[in-house]
C-alpha positions, 0 to 999 in steps of 0.5 A: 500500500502506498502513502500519498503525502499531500502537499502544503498550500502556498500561503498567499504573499501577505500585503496582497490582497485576497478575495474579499468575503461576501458581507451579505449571506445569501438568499434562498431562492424559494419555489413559485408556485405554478398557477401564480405567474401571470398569464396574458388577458386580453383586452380589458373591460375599460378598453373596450368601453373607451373605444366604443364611446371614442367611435360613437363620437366619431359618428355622431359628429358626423351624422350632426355636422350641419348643426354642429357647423351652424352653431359653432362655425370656427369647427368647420375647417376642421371637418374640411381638414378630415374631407368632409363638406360641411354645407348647407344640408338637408333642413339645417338651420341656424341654431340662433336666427340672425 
């Protein structure tokens, strides 16, 4: 049977610095459950009822726009930026007569 003498370590130089011990313990790492993580939902409820009012604005914008346009006239040009022709329509009349 032959005896294997294991050597000494080399001490490190002293004035040289060795790694520095880590000050904070680590953390363990706990387990996630499986049915915690967020799984992606669709559209939300508030969506869905701020793009039906955005579109029923649009619509009725449209639908009113000689009315809208005889009683504000500064909104004009904006109806005529988007290409619609505000003109006198069927039975519209001045909101106020003048």
């Amino acid at each position: 049977m032959e005896v294997i003498h294991a050597e000494p370590e080399a001490a490190a130089p002293t004035g040289v610095p060795g790694p520095e011990p880590d000050p904070a313990p680590a953390r363990a790492q706990l387990p996630v459950p499986a049915g915690s993580a967020r799984r992606p939902r669709g559209h939300s409820l508030w969506t869905w009822i701020t793009c039906f009012l955005f579109l029923a604005l649009c619509v009725v914008g449209y639908e009113a726009r000689h009315p809208i346009a005889n009683e504000w006239p500064w909104l004009v040009p904006v109806y005529e930026g988007f290409g619609i022709v505000v003109g006198e329509g069927q039975g519209a009349q001045p909101a106020r007569p003048e």
